[in-house]
VOBA-1610 file (N, C-alpha, C; in pm, whole numbers, padded with zeros to 5 digits, always signed):
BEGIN
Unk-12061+14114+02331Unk-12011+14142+02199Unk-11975+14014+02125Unk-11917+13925+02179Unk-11896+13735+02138Unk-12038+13704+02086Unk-12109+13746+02086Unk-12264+13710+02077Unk-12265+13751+01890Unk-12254+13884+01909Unk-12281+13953+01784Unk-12116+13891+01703Unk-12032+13870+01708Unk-11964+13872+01606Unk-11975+13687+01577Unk-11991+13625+01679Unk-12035+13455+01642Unk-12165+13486+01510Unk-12259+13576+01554Unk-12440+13502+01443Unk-12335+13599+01328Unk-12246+13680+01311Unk-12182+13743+01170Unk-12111+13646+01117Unk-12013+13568+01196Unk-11930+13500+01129Unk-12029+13362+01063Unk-12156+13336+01118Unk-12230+13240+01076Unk-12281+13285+00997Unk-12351+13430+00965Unk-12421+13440+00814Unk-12336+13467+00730Unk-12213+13478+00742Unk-12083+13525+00649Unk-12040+13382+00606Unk-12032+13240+00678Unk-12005+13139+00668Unk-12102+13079+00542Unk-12227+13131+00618Unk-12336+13056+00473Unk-12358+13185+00344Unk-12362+13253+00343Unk-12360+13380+00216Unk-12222+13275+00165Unk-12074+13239+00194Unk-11982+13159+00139Unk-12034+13051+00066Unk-12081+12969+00150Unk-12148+12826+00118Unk-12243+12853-00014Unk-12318+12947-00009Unk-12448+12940-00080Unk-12383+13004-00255Unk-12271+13093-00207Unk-12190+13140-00327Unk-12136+13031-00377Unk-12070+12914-00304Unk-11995+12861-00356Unk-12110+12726-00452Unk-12183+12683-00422Unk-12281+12629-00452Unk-12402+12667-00574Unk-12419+12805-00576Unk-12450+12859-00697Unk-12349+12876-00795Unk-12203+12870-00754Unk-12095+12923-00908Unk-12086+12724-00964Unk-12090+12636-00875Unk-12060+12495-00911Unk-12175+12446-00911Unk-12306+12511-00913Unk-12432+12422-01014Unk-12409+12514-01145Unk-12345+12653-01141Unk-12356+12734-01306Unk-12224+12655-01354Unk-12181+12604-01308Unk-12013+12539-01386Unk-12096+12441-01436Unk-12126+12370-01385Unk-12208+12216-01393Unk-12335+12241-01534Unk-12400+12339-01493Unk-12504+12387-01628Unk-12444+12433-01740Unk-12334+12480-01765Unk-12244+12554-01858Unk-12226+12444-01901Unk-12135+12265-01855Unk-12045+12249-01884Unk-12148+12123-01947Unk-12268+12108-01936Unk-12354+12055-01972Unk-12424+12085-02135Unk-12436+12214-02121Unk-12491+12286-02228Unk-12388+12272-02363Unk-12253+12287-02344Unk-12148+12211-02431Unk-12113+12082-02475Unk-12176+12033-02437Unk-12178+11904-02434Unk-12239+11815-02597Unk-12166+11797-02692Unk-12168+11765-02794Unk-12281+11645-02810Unk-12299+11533-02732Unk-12393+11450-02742Unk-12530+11457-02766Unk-12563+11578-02640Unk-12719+11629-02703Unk-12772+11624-02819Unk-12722+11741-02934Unk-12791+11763-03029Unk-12764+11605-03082Unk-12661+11524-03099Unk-12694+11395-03167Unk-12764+11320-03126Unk-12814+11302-02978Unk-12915+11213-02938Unk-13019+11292-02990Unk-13059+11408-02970Unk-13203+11426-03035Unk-13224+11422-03178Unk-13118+11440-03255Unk-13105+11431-03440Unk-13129+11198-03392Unk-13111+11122-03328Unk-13082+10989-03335Unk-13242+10969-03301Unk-13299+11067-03193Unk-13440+11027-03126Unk-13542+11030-03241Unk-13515+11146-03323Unk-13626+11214-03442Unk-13570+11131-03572Unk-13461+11078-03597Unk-13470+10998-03743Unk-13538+10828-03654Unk-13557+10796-03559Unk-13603+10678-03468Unk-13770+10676-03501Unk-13824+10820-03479Unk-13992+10839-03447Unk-14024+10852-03607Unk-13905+10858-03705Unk-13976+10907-03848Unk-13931+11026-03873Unk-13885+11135-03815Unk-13857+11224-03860Unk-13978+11311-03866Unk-14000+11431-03912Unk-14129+11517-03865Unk-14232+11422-03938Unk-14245+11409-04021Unk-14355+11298-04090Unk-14401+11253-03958Unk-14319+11115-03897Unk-14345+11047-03787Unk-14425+11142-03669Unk-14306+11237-03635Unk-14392+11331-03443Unk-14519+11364-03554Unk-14553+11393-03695Unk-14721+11422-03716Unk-14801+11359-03661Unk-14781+11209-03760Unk-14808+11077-03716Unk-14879+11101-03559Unk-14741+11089-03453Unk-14805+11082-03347Unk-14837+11176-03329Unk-14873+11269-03363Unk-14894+11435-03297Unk-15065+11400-03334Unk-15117+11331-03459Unk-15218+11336-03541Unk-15289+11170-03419Unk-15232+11127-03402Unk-15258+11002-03330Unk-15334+11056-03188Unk-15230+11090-03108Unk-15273+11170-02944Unk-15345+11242-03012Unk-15400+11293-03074Unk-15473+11415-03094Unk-15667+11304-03084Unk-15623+11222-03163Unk-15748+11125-03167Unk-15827+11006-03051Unk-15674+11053-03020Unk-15708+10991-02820Unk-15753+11029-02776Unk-15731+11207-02753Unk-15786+11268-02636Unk-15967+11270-02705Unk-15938+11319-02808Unk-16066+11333-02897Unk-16186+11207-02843Unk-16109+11083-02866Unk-16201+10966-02836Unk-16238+10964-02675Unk-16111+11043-02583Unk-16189+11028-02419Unk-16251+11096-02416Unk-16228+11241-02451Unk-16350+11317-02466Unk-16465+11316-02458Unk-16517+11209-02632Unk-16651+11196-02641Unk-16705+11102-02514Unk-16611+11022-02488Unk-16621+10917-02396Unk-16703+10978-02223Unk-16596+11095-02220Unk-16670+11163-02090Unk-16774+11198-02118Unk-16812+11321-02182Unk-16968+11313-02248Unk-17043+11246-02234Unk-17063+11072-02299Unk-17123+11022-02274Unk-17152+10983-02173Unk-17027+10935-02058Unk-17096+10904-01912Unk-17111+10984-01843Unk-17074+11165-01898Unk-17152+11196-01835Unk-17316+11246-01861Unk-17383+11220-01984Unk-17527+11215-02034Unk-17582+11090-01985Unk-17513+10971-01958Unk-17566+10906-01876Unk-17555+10899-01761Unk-17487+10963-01674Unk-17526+11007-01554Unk-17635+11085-01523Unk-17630+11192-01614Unk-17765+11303-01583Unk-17880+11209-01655Unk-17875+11101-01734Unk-17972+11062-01697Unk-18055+10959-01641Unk-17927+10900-01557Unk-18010+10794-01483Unk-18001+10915-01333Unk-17910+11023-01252Unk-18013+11090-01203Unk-18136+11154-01223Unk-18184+11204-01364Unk-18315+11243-01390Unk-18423+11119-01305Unk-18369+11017-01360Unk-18465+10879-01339Unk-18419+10879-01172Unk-18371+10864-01122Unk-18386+10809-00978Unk-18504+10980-00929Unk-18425+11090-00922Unk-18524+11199-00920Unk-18676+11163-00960Unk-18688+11159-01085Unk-18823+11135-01063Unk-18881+11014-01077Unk-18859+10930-00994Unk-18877+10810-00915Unk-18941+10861-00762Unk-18836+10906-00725Unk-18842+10983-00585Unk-19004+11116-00603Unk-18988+11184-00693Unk-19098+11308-00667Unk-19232+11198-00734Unk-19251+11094-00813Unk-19368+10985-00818Unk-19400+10929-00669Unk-19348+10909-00633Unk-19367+10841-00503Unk-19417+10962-00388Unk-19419+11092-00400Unk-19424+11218-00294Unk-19255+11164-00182Unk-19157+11159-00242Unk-19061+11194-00177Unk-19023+11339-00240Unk-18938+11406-00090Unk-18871+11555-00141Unk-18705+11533-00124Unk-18656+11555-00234Unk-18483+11517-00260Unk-18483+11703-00228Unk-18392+11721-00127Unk-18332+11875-00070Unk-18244+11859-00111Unk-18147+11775-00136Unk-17960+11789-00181Unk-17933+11625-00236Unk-17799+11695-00352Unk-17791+11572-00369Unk-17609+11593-00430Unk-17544+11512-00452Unk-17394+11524-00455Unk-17350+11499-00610Unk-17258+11526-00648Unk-17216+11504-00813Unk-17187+11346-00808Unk-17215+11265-00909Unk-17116+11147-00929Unk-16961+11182-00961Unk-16886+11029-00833Unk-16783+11033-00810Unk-16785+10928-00836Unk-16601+10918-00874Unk-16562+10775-00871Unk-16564+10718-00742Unk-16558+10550-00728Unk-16531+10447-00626Unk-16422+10442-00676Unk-16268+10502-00594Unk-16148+10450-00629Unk-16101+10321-00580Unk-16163+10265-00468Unk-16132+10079-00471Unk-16204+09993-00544Unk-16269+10039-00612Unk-16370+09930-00689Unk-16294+09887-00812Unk-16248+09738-00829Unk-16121+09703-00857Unk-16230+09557-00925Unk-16326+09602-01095Unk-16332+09492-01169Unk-16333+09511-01310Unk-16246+09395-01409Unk-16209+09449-01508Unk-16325+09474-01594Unk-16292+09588-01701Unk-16428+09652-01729Unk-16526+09660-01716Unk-16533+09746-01555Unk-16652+09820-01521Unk-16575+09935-01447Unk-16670+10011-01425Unk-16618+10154-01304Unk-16737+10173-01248Unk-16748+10196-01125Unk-16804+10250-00980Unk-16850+10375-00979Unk-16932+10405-00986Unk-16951+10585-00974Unk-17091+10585-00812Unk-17082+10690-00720Unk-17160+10702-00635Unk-17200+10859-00613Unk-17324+10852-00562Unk-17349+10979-00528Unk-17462+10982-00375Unk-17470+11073-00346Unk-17531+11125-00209Unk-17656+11171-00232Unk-17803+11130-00171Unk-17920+11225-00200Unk-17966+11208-00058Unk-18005+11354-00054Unk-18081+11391+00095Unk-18176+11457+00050Unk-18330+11387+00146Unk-18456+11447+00144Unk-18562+11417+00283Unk-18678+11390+00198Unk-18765+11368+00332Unk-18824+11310+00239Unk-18994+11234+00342Unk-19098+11150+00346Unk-19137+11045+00376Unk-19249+10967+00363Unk-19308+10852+00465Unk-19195+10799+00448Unk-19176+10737+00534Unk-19028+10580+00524Unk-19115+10470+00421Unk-19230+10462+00416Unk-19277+10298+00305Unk-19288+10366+00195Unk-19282+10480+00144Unk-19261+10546-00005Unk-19111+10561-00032Unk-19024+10568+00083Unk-18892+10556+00060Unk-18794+10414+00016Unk-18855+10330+00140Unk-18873+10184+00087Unk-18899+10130-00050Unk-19008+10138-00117Unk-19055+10124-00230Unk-18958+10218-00318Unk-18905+10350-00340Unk-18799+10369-00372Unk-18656+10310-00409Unk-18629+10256-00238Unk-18549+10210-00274Unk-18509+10054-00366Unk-18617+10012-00359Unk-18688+09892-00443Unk-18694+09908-00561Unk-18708+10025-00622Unk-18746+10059-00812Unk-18631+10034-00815Unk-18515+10144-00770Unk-18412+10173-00797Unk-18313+10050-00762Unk-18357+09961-00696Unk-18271+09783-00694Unk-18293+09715-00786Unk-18394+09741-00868Unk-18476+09636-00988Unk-18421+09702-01121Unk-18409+09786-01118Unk-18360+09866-01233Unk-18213+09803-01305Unk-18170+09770-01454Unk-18068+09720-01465Unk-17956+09745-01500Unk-17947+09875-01402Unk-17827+09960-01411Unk-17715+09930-01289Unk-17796+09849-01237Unk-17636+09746-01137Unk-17648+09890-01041Unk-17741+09953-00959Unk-17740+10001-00882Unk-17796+09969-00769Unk-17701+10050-00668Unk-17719+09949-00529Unk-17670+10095-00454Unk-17769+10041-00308Unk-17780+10172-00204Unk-17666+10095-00102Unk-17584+10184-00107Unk-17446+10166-00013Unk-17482+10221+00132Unk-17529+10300+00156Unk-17556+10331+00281Unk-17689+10381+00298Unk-17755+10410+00395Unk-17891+10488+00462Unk-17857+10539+00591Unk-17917+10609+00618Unk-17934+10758+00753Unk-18075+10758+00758Unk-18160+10728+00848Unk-18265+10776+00874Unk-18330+10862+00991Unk-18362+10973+01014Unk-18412+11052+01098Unk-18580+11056+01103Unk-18620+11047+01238Unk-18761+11111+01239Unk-18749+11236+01242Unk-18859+11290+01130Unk-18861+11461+01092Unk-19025+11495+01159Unk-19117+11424+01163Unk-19223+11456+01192Unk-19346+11357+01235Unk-19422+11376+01231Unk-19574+11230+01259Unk-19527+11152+01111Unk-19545+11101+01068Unk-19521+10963+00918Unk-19461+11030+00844Unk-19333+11109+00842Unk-19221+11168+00810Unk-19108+11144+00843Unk-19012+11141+00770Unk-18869+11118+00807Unk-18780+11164+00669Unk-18662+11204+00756Unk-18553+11281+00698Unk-18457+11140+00655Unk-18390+11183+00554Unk-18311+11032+00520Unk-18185+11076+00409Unk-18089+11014+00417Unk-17934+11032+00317Unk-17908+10913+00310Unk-17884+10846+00159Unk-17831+10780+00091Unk-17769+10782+00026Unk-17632+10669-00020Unk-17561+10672-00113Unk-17606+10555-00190Unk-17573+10584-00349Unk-17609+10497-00433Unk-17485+10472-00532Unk-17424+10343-00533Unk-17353+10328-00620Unk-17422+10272-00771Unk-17362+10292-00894Unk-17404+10197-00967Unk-17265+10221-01042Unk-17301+10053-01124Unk-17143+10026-01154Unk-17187+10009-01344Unk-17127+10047-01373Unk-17062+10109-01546Unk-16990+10043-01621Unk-17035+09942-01712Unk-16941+09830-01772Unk-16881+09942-01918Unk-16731+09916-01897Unk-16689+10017-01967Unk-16694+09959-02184Unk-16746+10097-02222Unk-16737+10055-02365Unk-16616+09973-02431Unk-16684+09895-02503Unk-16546+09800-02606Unk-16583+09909-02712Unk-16383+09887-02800Unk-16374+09935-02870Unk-16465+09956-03004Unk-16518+10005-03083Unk-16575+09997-03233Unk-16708+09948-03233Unk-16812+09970-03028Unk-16903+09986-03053Unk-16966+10092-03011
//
């Protein structure tokens, strides 16, 4: 019976605790909410920014930011789809077969001032010296792309299975061109 009235007096102990702790964070929020300073710091914050004129201002400002990353994504990403179009058919000129291939991602250590890193994954098949030569267009090309890794498998008689990653690196637009 010591058993059962000890785990009562312990959930009776914390049901206390937990009461007493909810009435002195609502004292604490009450005694906050009265608190005369507020409304003058925010009447001090808004005659500071301009007053509504001003939050337009910036309201009209951020609005032209996001607007400008926006177009910004767009564009890299139309140039992504189309320098994969171009490596793709690079690859199906040559009789390579691309089976899979991965979205461009960022390189989050690639750490140079204006440029960014983007990589992606392509898996296929065919001769290895048409893959070679592949990978050769796509080194000459002057999009600062470069094959980060290779996997090669024998798939058959002058066949082979193969996964690559390809980084290419993205010198980021200056302003007002």
């Amino acid at each position: 019976m010591s058993t059962v009235w000890r785990y009562a007096a312990m959930i009776l102990a914390g049901a206390v605790l937990l009461l007493g702790t909810g009435l002195y964070t609502m004292r604490t929020a009450l005694a906050a909410g009265r608190d005369p300073r507020e409304p003058s710091a925010t009447r001090k914050v808004l005659r500071q920014v301009g007053g509504e004129a001003g939050l337009a201002a910036r309201k009209a400002q951020l609005a032209g930011i996001v607007a400008r990353l926006r177009q910004e994504r767009v564009a890299q990403g139309t140039d992504a789809a189309v320098f994969s179009r171009r490596i793709e058919e690079s690859f199906a000129e040559l009789g390579l077969e691309l089976a899979a291939s991965s979205d461009w991602k960022p390189v989050p250590k690639f750490k140079v001032p204006g440029a960014a890193a983007f990589e992606r994954t392509f898996a296929g098949t065919g001769p290895f010296d048409r893959l070679l030569d592949a990978l050769g267009t796509i080194e000459s090309w002057p999009d600062a792309a470069r094959v980060r890794s290779l996997s090669i498998s024998r798939q058959g008689p002058g066949k082979i299975a193969f996964t690559l990653e390809i980084t290419a690196i993205r010198a980021a637009a200056k302003e007002g061109t």
